[in-house]
N, CA, C and O atoms as CSV, one atom per row, in Angstrom:
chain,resi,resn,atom,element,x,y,z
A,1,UNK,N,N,14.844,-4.216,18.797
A,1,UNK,CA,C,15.122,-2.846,19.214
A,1,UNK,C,C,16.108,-2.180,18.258
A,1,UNK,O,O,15.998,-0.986,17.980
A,2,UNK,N,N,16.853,-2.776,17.869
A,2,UNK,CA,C,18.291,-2.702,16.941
A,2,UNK,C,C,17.708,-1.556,15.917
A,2,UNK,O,O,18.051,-0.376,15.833
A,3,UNK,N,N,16.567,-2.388,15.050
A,3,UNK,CA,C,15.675,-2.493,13.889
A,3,UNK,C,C,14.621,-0.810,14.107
A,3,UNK,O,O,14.275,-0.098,13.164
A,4,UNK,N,N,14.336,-0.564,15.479
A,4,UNK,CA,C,13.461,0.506,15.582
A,4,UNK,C,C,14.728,1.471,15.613
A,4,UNK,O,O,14.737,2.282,14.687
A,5,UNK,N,N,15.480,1.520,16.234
A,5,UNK,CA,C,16.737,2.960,16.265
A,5,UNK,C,C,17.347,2.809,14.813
A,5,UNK,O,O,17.701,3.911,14.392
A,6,UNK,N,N,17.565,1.835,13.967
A,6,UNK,CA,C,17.593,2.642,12.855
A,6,UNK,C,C,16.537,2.938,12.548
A,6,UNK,O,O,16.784,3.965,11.917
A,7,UNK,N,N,15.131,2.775,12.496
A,7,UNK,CA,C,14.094,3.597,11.880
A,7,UNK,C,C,14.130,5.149,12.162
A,7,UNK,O,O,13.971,6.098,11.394
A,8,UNK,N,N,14.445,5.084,13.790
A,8,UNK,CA,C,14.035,6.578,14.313
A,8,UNK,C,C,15.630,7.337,13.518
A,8,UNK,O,O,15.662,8.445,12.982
A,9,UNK,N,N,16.537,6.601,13.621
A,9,UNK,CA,C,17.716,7.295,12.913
A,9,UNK,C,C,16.914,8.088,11.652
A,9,UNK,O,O,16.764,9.291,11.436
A,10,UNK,N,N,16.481,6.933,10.945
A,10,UNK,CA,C,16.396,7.658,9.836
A,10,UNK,C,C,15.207,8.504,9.836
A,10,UNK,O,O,15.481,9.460,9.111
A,11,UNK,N,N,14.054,8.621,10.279
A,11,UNK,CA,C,13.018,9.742,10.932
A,11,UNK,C,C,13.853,11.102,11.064
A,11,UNK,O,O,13.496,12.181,10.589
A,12,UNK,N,N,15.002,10.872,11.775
A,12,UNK,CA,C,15.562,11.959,12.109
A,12,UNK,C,C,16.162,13.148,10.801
A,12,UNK,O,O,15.887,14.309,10.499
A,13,UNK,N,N,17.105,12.092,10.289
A,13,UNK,CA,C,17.626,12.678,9.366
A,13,UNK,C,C,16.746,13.001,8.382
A,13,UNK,O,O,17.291,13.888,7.725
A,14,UNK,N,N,15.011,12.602,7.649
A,14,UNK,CA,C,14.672,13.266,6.951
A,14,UNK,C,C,13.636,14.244,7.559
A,14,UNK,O,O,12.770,14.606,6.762
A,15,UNK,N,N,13.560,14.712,8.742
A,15,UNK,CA,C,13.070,15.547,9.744
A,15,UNK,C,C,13.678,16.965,9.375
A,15,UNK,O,O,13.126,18.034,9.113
A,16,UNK,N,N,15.516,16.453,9.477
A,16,UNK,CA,C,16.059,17.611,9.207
A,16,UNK,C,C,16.789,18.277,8.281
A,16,UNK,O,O,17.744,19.054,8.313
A,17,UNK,N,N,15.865,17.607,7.151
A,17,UNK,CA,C,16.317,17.998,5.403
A,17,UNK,C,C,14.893,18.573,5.581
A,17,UNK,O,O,15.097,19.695,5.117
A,18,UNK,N,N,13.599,18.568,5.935
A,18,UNK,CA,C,12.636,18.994,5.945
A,18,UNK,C,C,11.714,19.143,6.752
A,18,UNK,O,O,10.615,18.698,6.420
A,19,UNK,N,N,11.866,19.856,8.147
A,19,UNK,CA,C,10.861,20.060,9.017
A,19,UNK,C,C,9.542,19.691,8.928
A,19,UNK,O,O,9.068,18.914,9.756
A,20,UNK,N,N,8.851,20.174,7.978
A,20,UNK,CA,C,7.316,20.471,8.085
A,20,UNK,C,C,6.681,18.654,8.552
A,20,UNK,O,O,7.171,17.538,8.384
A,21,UNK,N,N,5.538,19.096,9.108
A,21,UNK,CA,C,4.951,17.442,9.970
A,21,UNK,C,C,4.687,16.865,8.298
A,21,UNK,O,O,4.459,17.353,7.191
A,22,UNK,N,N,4.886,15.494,8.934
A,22,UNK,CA,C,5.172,14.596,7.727
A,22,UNK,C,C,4.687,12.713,8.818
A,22,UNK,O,O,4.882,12.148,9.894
A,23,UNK,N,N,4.123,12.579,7.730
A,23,UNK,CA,C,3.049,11.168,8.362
A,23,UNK,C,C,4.771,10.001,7.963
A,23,UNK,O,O,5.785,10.176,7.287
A,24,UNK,N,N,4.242,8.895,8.837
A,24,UNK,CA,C,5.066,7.710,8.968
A,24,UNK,C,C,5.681,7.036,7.543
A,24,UNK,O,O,6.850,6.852,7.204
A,25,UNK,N,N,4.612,6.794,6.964
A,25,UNK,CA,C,4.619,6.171,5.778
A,25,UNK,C,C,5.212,6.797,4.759
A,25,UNK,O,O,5.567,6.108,3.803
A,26,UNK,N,N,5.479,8.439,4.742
A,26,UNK,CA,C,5.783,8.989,3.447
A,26,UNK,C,C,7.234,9.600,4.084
A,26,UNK,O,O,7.605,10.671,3.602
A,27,UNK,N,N,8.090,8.973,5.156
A,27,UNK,CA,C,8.954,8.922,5.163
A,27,UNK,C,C,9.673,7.888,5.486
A,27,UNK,O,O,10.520,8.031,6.368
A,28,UNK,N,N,9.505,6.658,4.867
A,28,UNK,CA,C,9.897,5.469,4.422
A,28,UNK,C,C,9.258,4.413,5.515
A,28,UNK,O,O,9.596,3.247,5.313
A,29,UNK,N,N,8.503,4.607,6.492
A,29,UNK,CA,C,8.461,3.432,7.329
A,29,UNK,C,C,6.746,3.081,6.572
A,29,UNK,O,O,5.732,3.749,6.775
A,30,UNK,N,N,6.842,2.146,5.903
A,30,UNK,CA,C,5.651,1.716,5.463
A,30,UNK,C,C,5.162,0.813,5.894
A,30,UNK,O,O,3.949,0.606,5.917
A,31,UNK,N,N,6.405,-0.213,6.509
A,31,UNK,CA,C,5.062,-1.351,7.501
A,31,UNK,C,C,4.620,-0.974,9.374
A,31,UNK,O,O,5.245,-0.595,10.364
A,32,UNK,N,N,3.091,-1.382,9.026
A,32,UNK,CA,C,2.466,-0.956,10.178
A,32,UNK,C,C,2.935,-1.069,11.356
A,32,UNK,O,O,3.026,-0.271,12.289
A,33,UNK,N,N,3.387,-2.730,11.156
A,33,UNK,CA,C,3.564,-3.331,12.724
A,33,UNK,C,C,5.345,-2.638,13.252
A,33,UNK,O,O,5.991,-3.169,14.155
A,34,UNK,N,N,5.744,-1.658,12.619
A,34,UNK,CA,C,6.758,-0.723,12.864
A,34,UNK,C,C,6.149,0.295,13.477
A,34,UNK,O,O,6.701,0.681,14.507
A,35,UNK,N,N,4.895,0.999,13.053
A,35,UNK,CA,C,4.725,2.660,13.997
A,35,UNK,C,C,4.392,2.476,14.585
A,35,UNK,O,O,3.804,3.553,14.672
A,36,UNK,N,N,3.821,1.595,15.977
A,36,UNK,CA,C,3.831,1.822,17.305
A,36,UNK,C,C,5.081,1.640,17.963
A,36,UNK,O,O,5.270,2.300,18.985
A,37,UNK,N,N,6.299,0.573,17.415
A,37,UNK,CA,C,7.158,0.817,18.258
A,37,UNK,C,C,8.120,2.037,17.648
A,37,UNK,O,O,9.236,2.115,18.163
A,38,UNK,N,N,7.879,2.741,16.877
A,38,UNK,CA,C,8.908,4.055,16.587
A,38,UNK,C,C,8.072,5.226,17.218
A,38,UNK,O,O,8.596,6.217,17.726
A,39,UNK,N,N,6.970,5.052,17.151
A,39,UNK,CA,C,6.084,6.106,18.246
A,39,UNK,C,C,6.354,5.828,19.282
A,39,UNK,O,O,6.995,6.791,19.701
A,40,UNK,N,N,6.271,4.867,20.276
A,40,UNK,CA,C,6.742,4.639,21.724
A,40,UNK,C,C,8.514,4.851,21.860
A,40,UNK,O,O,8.882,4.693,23.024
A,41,UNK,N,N,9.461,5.123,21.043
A,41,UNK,CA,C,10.443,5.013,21.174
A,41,UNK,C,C,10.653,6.682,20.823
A,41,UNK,O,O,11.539,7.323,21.389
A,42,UNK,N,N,9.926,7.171,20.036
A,42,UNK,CA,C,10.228,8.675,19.787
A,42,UNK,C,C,9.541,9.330,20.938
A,42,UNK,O,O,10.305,10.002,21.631
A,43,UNK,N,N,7.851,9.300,21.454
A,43,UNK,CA,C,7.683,10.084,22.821
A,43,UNK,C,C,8.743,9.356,23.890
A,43,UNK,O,O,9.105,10.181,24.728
A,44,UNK,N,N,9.159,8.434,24.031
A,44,UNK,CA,C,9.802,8.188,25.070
A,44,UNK,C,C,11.416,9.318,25.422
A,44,UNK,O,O,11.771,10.138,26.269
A,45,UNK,N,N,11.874,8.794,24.384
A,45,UNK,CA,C,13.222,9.038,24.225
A,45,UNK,C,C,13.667,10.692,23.712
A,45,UNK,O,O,14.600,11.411,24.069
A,46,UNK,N,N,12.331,10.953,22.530
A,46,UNK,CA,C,12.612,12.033,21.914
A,46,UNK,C,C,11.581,13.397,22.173
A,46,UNK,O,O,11.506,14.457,21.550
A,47,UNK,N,N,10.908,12.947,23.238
A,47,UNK,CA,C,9.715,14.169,23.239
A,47,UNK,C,C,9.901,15.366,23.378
A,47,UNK,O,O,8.902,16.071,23.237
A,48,UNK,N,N,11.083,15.978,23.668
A,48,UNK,CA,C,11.563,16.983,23.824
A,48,UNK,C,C,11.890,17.330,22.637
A,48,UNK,O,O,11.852,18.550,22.483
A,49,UNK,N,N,12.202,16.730,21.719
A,49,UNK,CA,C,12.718,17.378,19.966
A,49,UNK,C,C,11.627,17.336,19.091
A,49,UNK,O,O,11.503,18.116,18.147
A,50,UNK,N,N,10.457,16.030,19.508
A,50,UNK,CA,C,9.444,16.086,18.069
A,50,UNK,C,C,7.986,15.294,18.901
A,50,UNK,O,O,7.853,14.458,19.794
A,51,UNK,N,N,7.266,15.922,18.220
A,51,UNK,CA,C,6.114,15.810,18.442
A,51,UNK,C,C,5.105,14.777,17.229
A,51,UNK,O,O,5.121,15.128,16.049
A,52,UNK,N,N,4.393,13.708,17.587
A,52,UNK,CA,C,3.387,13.631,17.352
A,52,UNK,C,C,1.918,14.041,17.335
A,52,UNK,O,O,1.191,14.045,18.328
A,53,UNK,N,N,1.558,14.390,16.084
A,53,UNK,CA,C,0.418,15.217,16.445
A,53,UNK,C,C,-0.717,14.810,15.243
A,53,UNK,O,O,-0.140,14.319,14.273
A,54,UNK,N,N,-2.796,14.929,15.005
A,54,UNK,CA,C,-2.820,14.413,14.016
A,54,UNK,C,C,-2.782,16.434,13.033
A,54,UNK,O,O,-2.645,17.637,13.254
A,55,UNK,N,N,-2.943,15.754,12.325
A,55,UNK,CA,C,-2.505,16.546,11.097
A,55,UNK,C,C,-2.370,16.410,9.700
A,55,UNK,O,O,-2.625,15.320,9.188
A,56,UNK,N,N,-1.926,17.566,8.868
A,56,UNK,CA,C,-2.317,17.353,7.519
A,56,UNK,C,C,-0.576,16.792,6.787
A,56,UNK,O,O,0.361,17.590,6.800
A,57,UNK,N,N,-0.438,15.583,6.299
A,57,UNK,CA,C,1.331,15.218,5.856
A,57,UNK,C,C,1.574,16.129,4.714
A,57,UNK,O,O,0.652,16.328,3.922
A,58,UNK,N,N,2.679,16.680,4.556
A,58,UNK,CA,C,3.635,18.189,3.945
A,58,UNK,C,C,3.628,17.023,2.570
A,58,UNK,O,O,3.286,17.680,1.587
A,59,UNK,N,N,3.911,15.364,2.108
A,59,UNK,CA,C,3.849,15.173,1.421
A,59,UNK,C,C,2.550,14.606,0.194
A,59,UNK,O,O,2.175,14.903,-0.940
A,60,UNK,N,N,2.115,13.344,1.595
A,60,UNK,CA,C,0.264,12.972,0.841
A,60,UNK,C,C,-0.620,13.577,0.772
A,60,UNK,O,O,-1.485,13.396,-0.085
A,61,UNK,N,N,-0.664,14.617,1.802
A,61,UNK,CA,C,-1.457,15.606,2.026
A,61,UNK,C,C,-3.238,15.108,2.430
A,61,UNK,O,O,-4.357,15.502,2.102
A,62,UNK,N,N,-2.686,14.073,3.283
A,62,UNK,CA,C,-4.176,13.347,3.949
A,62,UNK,C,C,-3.717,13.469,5.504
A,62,UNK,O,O,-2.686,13.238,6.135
A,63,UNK,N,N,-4.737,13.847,5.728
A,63,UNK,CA,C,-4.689,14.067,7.425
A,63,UNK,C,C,-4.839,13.028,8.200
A,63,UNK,O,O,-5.804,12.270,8.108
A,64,UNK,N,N,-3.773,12.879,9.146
A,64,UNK,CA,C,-3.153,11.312,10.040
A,64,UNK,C,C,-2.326,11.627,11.206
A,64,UNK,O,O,-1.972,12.758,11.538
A,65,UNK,N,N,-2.123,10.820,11.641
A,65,UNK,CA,C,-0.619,11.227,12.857
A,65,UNK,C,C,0.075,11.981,12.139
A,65,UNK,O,O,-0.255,12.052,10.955
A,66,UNK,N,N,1.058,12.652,12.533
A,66,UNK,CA,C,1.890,13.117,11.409
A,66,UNK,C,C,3.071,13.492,13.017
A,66,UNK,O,O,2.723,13.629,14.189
A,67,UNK,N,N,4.483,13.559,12.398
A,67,UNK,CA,C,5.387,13.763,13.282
A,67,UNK,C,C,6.229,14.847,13.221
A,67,UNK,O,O,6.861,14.576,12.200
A,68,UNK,N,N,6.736,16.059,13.686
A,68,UNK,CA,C,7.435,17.328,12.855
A,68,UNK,C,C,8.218,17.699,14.854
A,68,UNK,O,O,7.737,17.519,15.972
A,69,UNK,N,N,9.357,18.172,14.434
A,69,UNK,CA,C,10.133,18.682,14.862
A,69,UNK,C,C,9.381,20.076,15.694
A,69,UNK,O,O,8.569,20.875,15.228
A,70,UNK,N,N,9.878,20.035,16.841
A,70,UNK,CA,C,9.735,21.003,17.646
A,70,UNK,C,C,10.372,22.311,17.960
A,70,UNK,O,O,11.538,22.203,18.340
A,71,UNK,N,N,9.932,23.425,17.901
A,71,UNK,CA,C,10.442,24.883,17.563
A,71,UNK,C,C,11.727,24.724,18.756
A,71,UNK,O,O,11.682,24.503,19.966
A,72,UNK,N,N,13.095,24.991,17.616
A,72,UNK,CA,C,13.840,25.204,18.712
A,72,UNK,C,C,14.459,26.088,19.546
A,72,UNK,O,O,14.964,26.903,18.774
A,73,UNK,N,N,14.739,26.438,20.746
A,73,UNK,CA,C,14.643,28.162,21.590
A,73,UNK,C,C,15.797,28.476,20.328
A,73,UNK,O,O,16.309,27.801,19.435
A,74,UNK,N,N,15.904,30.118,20.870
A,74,UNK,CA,C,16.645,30.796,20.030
A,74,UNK,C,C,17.541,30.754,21.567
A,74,UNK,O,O,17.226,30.532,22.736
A,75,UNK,N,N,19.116,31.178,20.676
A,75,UNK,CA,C,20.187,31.188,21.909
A,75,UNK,C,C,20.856,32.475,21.617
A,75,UNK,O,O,21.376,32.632,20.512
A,76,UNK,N,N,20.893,33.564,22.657
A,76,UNK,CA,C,21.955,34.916,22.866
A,76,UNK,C,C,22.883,34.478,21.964
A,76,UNK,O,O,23.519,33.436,21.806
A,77,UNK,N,N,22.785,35.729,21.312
A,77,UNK,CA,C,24.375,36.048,20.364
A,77,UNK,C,C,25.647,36.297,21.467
A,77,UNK,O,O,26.785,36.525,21.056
């Protein structure tokens, strides 16, 4: 478990150097038997901030799962 929260740590942080949906692999998690448990740990925990969805990745540009940050409300000045 240790091993998946730093993954999603780091999901996070390059989420928010660059929004646009972006697949598993082209943001550093390259072994397989890792994206089901960072997918079950991100809808679980994080579904309210980011979405899995399939789609086209902002970097390989091959259409796959891909994961991107969710529009966030705007708040009164």
């Amino acid at each position: 478990m240790k091993q998946t929260n730093a993954l999603v740590f780091h999901i996070i942080q390059e989420l928010h150097k660059d929004p646009r949906p972006t697949c598993l692999p082209c943001l550093g998690i390259t072994a397989p038997e890792h994206w089901a448990g960072v997918h079950t740990h991100m809808a679980s925990q994080y579904r309210l901030q980011y979405r899995f969805e399939d789609g086209v990745c902002r970097k390989c540009r091959t259409t796959q799962d891909t994961i991107r940050p969710l529009a966030r409300p705007l708040t009164p000045n």
